[in-house]
C-alpha positions, 0 to 999 in steps of 0.5 A: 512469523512465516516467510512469504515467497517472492512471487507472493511479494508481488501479490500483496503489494499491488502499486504506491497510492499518490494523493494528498493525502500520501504526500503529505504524510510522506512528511512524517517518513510513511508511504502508501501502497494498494495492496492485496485485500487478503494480505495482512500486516505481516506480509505487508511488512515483510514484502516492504522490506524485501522489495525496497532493502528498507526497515519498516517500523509500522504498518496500519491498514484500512479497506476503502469502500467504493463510492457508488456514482452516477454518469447520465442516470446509470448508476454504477459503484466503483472498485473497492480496495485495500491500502496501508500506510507503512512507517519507515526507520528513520533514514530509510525511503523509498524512490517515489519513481520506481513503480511495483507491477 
């Protein structure tokens, strides 16, 4: 597995999701981030870990299609994305207030 840098830990992990959803699987020790569509599991896990001092157990993917919409007949198509739910080691979390740039 190789490292990433820590300017691409940036890059991967874009900002934390807050929905209903995240919060309540929050519950069950995950946490939801926006990250990079050309990330995979790897360096999710190892940006995670690096950024937050904490041990990740899992790390599950999902690209979420952008809903095409309607406002005043013009029809537009929003932004597509890519999210992962990490699980962490029991004992770890993260500080919901810190916000990643």
């Amino acid at each position: 597995m190789k490292t990433i840098s820590s300017e691409k830990l940036y890059e991967v992990i874009r900002n934390p999701l807050i929905s209903e959803k995240s919060t309540f699987v929050s519950q069950f020790n995950y946490y939801v981030f926006k990250v990079s569509p050309k990330s995979n599991k790897s360096e999710i896990k190892q940006a995670v870990e690096k950024l937050f001092n904490v041990k990740v157990v899992n790390v599950n993917t999902l690209n979420q299609q952008g809903k095409v919409k309607k406002f005043r007949n013009k029809i537009g198509k929003r932004a597509s994305f890519k999210k992962a739910f990490v699980k962490l080691a029991e004992g770890n979390t993260i500080d919901s207030s810190v916000e990643v740039k």
